[in-house]
PAZAPA-4460 file (N, C-alpha, C; in steps of 0.05 Angstrom, whole numbers, plus 32768, in hexadecimal, padded with zeros to 4 digits):
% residues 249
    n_x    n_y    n_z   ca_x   ca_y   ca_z    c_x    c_y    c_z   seq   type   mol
   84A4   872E   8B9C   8490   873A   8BAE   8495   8731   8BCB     1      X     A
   8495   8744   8BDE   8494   873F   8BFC   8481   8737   8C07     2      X     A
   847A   8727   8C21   8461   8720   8C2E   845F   873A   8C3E     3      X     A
   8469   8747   8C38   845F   876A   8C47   8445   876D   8C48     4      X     A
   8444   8770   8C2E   8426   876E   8C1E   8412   8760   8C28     5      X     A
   840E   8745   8C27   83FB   872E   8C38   8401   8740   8C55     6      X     A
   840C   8747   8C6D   840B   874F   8C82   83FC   8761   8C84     7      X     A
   8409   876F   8C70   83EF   878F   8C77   83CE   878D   8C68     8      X     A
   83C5   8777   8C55   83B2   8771   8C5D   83A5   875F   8C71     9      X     A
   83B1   8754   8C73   83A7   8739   8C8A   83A7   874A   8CA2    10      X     A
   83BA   8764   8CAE   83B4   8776   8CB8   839D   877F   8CBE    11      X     A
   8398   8794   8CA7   837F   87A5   8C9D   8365   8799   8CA4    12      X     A
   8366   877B   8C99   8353   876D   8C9C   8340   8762   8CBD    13      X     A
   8356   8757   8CCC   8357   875A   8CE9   8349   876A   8CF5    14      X     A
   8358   878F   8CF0   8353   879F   8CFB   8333   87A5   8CF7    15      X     A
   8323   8798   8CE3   830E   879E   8CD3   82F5   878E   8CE4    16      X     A
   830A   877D   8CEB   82EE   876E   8D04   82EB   8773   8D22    17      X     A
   82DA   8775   8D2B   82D1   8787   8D3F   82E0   8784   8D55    18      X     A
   82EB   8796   8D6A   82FF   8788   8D80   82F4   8781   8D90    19      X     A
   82D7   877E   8D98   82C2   8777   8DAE   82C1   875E   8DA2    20      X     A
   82B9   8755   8D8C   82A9   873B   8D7D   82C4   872A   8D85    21      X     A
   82C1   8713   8D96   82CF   86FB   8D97   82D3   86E7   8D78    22      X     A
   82E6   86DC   8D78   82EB   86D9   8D59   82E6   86B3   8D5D    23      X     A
   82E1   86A8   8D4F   82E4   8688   8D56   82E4   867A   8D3F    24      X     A
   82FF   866E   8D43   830B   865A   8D2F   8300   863C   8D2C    25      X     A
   82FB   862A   8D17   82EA   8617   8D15   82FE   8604   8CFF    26      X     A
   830B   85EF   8D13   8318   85DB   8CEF   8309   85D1   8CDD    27      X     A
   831B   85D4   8CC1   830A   85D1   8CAE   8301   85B4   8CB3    28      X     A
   8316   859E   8CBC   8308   857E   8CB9   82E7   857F   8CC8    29      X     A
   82E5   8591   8CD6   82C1   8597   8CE2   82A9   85A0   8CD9    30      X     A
   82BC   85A1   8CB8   82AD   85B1   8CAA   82AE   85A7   8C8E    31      X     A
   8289   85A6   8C83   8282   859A   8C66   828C   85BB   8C4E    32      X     A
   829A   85BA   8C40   82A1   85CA   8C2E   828C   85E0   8C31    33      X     A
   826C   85DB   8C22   8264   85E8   8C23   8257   8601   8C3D    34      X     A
   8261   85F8   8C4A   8259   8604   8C6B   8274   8620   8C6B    35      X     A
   8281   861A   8C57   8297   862B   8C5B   8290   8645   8C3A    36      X     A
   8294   865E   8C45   8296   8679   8C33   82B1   8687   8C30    37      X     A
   82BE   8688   8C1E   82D8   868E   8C1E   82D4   86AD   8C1D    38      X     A
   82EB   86CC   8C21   82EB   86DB   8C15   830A   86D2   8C07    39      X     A
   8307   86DC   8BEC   8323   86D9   8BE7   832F   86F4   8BD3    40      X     A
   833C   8703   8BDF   8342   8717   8BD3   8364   870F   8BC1    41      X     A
   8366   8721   8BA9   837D   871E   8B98   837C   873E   8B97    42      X     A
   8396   873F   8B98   83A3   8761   8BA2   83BA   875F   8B8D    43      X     A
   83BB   877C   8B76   83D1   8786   8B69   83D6   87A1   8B71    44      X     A
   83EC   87AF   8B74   83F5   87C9   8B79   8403   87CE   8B67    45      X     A
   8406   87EC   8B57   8419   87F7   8B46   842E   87F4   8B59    46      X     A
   8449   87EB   8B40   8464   87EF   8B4A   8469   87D8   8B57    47      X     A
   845C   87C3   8B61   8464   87AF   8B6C   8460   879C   8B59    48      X     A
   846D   8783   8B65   8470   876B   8B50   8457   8752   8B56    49      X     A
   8446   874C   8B3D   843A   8737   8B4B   8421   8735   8B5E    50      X     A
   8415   8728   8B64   83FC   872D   8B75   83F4   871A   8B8D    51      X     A
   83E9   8729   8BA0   83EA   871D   8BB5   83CD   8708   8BBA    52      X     A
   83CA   86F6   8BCA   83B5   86F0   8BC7   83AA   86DF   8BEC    53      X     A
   8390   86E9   8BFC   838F   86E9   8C13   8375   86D9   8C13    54      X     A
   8371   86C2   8C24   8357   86B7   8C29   8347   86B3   8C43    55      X     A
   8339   86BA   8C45   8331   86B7   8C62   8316   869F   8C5C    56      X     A
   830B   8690   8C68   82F5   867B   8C67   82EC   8685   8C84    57      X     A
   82D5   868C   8C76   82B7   8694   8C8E   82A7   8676   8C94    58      X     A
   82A4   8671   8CAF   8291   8659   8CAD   827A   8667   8CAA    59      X     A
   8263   8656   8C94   8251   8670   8C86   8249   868B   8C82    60      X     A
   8248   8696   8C90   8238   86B8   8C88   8244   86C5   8CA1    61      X     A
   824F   86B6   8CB5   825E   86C3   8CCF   8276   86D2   8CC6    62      X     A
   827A   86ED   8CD2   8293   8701   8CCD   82A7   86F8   8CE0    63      X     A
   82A0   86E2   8CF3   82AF   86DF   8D0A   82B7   86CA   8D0E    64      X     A
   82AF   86B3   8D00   82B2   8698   8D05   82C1   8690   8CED    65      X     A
   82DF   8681   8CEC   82F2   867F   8CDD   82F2   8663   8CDD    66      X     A
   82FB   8659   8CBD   8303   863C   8CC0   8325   8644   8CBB    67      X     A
   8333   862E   8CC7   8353   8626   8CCE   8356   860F   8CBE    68      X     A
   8363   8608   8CA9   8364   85F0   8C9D   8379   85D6   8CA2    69      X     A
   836F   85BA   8CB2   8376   85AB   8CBE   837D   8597   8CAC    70      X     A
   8389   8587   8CAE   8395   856E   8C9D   839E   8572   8C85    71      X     A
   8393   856C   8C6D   83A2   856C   8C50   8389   857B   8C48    72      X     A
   8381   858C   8C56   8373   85A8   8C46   8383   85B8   8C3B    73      X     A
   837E   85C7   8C22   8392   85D5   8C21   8388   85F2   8C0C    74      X     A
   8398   8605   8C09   838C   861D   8BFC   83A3   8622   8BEE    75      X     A
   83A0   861B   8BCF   83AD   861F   8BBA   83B0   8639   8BA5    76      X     A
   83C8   8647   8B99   83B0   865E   8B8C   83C8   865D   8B71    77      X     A
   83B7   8662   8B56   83C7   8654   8B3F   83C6   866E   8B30    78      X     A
   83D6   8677   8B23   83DB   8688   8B07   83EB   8683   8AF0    79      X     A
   83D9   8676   8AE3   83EC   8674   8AC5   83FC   864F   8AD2    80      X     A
   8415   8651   8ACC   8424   8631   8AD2   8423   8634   8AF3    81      X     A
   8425   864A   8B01   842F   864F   8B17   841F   8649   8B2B    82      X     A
   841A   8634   8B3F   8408   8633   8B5A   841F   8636   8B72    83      X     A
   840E   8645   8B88   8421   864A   8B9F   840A   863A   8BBC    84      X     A
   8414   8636   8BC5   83FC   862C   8BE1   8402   8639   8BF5    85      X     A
   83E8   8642   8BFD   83E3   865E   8C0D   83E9   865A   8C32    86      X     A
   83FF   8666   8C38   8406   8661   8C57   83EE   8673   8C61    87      X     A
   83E8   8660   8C75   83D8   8662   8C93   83E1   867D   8CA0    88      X     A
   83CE   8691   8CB0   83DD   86A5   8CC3   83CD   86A8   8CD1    89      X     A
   83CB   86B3   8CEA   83AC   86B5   8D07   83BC   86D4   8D0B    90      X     A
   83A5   86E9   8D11   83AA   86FF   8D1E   8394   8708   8D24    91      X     A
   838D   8708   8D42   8377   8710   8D53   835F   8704   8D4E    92      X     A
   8363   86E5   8D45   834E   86CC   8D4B   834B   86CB   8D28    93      X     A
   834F   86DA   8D0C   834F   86DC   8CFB   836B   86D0   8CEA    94      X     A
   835A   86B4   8CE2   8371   869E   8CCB   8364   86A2   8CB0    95      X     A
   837F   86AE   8CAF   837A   86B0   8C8E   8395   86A2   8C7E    96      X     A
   8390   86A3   8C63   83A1   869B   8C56   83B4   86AB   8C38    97      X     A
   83C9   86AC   8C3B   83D7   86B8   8C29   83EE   86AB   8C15    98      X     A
   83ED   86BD   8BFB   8402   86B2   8BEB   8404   86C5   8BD6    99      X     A
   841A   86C0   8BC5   8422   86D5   8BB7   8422   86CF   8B95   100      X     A
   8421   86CF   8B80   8422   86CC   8B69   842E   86E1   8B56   101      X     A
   843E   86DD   8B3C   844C   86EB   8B35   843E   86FC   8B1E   102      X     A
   8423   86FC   8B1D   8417   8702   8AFC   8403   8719   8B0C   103      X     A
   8401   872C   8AF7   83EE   8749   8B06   83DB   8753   8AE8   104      X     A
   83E1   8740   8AD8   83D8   874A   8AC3   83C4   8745   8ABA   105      X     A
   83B2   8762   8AA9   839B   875C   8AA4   838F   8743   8A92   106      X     A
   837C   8738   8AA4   8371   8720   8A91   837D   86F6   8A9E   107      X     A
   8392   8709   8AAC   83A3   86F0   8AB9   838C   86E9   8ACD   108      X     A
   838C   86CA   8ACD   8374   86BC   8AE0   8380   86B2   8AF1   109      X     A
   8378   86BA   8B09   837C   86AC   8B28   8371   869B   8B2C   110      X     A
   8375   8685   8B38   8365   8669   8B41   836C   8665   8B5C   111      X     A
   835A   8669   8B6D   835A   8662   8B8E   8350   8644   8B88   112      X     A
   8355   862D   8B98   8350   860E   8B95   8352   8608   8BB4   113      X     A
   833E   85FF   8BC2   833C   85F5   8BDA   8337   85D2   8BD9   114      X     A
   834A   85CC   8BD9   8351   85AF   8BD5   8351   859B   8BEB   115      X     A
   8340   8585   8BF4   8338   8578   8C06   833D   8553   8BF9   116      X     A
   834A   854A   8C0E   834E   8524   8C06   8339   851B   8C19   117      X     A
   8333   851D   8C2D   831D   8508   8C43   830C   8507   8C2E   118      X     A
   82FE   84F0   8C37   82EC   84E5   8C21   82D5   84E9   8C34   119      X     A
   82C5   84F1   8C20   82A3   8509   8C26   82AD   8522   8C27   120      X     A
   82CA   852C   8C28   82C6   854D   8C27   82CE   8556   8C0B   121      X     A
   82C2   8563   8BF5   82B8   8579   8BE2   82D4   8587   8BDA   122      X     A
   82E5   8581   8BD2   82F1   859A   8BC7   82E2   85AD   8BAB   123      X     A
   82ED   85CB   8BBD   82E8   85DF   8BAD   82FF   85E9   8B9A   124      X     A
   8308   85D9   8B7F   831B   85E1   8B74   831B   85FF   8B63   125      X     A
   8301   860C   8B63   830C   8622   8B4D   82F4   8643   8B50   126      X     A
   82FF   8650   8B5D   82FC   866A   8B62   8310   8677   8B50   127      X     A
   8308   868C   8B43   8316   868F   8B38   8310   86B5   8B30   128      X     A
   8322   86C3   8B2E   831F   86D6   8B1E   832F   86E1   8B0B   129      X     A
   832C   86F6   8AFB   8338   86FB   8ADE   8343   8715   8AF1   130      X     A
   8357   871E   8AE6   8365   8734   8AF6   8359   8747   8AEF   131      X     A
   835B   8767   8AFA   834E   8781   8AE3   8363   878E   8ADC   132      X     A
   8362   879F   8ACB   837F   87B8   8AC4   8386   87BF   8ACF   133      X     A
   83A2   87C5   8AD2   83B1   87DA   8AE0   83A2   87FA   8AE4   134      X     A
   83AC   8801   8AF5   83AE   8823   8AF9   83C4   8834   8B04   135      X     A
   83C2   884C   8B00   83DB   8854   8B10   83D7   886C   8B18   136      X     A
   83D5   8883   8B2A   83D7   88A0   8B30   83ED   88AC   8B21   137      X     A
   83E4   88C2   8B10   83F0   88DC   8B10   83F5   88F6   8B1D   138      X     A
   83D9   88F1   8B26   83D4   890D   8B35   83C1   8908   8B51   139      X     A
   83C5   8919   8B5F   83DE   8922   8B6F   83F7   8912   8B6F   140      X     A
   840C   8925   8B6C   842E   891E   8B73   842C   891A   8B93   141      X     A
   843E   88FD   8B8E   8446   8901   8BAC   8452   890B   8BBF   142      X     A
   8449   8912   8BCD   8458   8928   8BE7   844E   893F   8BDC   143      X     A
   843B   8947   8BD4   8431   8961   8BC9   8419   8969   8BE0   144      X     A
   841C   898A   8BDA   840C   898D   8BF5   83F5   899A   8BE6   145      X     A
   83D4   8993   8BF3   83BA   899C   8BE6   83AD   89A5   8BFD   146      X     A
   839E   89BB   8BF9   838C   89C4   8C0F   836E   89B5   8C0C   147      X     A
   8365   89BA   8C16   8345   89AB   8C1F   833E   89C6   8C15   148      X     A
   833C   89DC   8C11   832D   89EC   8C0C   832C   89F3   8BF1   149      X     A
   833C   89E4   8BDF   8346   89E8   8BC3   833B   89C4   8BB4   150      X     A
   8338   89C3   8B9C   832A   89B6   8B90   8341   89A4   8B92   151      X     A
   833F   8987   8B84   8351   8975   8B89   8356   8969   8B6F   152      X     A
   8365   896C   8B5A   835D   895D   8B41   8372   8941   8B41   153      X     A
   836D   8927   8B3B   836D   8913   8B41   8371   890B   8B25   154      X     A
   8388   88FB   8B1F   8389   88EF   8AF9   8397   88DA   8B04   155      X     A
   8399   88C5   8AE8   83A4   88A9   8AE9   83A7   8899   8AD6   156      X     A
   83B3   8891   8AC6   83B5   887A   8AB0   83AF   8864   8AB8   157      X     A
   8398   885D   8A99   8393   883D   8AA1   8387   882C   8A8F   158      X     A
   838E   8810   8A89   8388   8803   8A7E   8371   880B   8A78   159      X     A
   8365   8804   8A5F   8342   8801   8A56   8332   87E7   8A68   160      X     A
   8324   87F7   8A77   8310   87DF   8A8B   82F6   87E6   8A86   161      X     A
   82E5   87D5   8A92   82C4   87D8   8A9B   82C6   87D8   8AB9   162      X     A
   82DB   87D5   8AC3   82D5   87CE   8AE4   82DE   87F1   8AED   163      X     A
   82CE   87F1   8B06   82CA   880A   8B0B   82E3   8812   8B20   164      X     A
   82E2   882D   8B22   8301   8837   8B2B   82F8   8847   8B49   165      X     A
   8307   8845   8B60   82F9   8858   8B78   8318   885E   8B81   166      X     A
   830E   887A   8B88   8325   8885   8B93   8318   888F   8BAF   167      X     A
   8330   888B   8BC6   832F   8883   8BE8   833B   8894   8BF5   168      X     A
   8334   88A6   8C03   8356   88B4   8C0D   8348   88AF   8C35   169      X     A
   835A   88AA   8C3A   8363   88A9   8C66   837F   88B6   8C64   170      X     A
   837A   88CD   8C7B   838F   88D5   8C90   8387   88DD   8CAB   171      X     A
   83A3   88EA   8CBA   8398   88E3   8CDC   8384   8901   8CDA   172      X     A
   8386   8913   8CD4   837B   8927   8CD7   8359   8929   8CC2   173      X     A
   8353   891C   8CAC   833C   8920   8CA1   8327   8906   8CA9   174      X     A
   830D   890D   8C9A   82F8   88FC   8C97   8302   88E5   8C7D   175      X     A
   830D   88D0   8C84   830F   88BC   8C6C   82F4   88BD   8C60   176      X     A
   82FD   88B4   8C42   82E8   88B9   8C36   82E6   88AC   8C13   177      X     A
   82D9   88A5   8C06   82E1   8898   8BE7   82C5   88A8   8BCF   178      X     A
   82CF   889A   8BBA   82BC   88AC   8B9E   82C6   8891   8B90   179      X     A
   82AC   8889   8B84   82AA   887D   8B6C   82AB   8882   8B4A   180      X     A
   82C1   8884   8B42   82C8   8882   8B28   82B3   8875   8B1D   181      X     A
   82A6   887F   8AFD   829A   886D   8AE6   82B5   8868   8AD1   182      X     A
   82A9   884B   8AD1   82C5   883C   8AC9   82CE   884F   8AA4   183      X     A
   82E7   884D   8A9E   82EF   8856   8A89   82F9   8874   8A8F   184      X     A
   82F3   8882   8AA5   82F3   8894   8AA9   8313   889A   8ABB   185      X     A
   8325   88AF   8AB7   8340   88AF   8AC2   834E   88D2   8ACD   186      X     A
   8331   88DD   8ACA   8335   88F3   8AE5   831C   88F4   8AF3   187      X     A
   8329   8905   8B0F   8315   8906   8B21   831C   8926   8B34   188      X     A
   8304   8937   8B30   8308   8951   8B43   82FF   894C   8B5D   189      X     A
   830C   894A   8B75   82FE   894A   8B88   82F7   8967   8B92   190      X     A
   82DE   8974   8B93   82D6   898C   8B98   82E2   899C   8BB1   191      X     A
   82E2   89B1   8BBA   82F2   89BF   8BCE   82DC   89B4   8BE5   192      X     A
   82EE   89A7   8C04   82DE   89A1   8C1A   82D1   897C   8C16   193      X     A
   82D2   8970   8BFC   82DA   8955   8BF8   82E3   894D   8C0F   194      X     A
   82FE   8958   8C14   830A   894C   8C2A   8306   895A   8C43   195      X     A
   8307   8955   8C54   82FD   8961   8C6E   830B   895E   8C84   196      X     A
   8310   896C   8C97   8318   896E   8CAD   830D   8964   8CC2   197      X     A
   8313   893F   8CC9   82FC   8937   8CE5   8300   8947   8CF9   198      X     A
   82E9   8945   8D09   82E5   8950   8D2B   82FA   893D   8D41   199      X     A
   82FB   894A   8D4D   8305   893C   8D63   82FD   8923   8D73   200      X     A
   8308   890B   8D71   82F7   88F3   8D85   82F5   88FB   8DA3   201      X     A
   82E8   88F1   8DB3   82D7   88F8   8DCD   82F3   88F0   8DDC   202      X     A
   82FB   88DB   8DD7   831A   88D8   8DE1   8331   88DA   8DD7   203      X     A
   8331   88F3   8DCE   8348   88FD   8DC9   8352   8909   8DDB   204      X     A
   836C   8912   8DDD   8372   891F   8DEB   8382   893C   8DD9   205      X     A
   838F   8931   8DCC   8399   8949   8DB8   8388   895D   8D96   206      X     A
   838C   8969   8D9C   8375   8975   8D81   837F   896C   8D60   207      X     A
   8367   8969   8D58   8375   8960   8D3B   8384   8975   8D2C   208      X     A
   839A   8966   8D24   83A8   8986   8D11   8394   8985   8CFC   209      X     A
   83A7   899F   8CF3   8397   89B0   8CD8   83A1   899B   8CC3   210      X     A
   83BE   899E   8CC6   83D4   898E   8CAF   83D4   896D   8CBB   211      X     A
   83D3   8959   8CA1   83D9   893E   8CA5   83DF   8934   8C82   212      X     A
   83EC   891F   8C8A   83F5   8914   8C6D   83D5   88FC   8C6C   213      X     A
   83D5   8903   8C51   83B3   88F5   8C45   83C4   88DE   8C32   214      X     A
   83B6   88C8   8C36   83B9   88B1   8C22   83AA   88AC   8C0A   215      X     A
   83B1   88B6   8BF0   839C   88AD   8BDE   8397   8892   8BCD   216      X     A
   8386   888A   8BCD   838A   886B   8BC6   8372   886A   8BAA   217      X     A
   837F   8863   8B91   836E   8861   8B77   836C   883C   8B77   218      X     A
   8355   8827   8B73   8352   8817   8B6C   8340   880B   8B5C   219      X     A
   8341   87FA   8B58   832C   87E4   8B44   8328   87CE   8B4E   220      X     A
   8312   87C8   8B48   830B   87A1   8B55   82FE   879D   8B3D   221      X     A
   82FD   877B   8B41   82F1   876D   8B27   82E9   8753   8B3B   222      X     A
   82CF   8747   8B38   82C5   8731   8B4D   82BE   871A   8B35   223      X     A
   82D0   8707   8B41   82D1   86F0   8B39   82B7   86D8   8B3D   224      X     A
   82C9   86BF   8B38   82AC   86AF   8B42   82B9   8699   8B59   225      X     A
   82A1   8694   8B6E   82A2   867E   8B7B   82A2   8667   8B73   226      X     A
   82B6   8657   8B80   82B0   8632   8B7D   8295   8626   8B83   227      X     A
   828B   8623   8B7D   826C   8613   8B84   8267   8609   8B98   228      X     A
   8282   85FA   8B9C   827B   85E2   8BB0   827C   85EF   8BCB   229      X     A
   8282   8612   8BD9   8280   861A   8BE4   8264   862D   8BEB   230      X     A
   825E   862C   8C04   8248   8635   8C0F   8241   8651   8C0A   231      X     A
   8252   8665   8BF3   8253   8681   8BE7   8272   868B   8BF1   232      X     A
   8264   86A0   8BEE   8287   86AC   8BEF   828F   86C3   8BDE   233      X     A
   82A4   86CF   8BDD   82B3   86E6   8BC6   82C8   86DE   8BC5   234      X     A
   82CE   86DE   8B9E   82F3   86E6   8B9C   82ED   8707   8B90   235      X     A
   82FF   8713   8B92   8305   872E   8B85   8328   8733   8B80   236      X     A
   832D   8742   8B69   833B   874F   8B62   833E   8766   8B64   237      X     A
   8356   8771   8B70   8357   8792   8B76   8375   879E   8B6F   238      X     A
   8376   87B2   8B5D   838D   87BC   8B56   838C   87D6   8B5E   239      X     A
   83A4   87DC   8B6A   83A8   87F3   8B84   83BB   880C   8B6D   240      X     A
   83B7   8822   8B77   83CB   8834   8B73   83CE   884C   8B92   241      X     A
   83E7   8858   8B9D   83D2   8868   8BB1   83E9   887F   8BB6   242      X     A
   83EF   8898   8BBB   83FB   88A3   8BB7   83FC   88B5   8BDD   243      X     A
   8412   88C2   8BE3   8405   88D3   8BFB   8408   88F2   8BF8   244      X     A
   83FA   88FF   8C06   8402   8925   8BFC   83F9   8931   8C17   245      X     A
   8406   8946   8C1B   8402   8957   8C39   83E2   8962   8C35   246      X     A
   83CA   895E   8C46   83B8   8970   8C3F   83BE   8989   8C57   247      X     A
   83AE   8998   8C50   83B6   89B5   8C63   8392   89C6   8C5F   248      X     A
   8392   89D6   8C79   8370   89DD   8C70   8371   89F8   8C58   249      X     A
***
């Protein structure tokens, strides 16, 4: 597996916080464990090897205020015999943390471990989640072209789950947009006009085409549990599938 992957979320993620909101970083030695809320996401994609895994530490309930981990802090993440320790990265005031693991399989348990030696600080050894099933798109073929004015039928193979399935589609020309799957369930019609043709932004300068290539993205999450000794927080599991196709009106 490539750190491609960790980039383009730690990307995504960035882009996700506001470009007005000033971002402010806080070392962890300034900080009692529990004062700190992790998000910690674990990412599988069909076709790729292995799973990625990204942490960001919120100083409490703030979207903006990041802890940076100072001295022999450290962010561990284990599967099966295998632990990797998660490199540090800053992009646009946002430190997060990444690493990679080789297991995607359902049932396989991830263990995030935030491990602390100063004496009075708390390690949080065990966040943890259980992976969910695979999935994969059938339908739509890729590079296939669908109109917006025609129904959209949507299929996929997949493991037997309880965790629920959403399918996402963004391109430059429509209204992004998602539908929630009931889990067990492995087609989906998206009705004619589902997809839509956005308006024009106020600063644009060029008109939106008719034609653009649409991204469709089928996933699953499964939410794990927090370490205690932290002030709250999320881990989640997410297994990706995502296909692209020309829409046309």
């Amino acid at each position: 597996m490539t750190t491609n992957m960790n980039i383009r979320f730690f990307a995504s993620f960035a882009l996700a916080v506001p470009a007005l909101v000033a971002c402010t970083n806080i070392d962890s030695d300034d900080l009692d464990t529990d004062a700190m809320q992790p998000t910690i996401n674990v990412r599988s994609t069909e076709g790729a090897d292995g799973s990625s895994i990204s942490v960001v530490l919120h100083v409490g309930d703030s979207p903006t205020t990041f802890v940076e981990l100072q001295g022999d802090d450290t962010l561990t993440a284990t599967a099966g015999e295998q632990t990797v320790t998660l490199e540090g990265s800053e992009l646009l005031g946002v430190v997060q943390y990444n690493g990679d693991v080789t297991t995607k399989t359902a049932g396989d348990v991830v263990t995030v471990a935030f491990t602390r030696t100063e004496e009075g600080k708390e390690s949080a050894p065990d966040s943890n989640v259980a992976l969910t099933e695979a999935l994969a798109l059938t339908a739509p073929a890729g590079g296939a072209t669908s109109s917006r004015a025609a129904d959209l039928a949507i299929a996929w193979t997949s493991e037997a789950s309880e965790d629920q399935v959403r399918v996402g589609w963004s391109g430059g020309c429509i209204v992004d947009g998602s539908r929630d799957v009931t889990a067990g369930a492995n087609t989906l019609t998206l009705e004619a006009g589902s997809i839509a043709k956005r308006e024009q932004g106020e600063n644009e300068e060029e008109p939106v085409p008719d034609n653009c290539d649409v991204s469709l993205t089928l996933s699953r999450s499964r939410t794990g549990t927090i370490d205690p000794a932290f002030g709250g927080g999320s881990i989640t599991h997410t297994f990706t599938d995502s296909v692209t196709f020309a829409s046309q009106p």
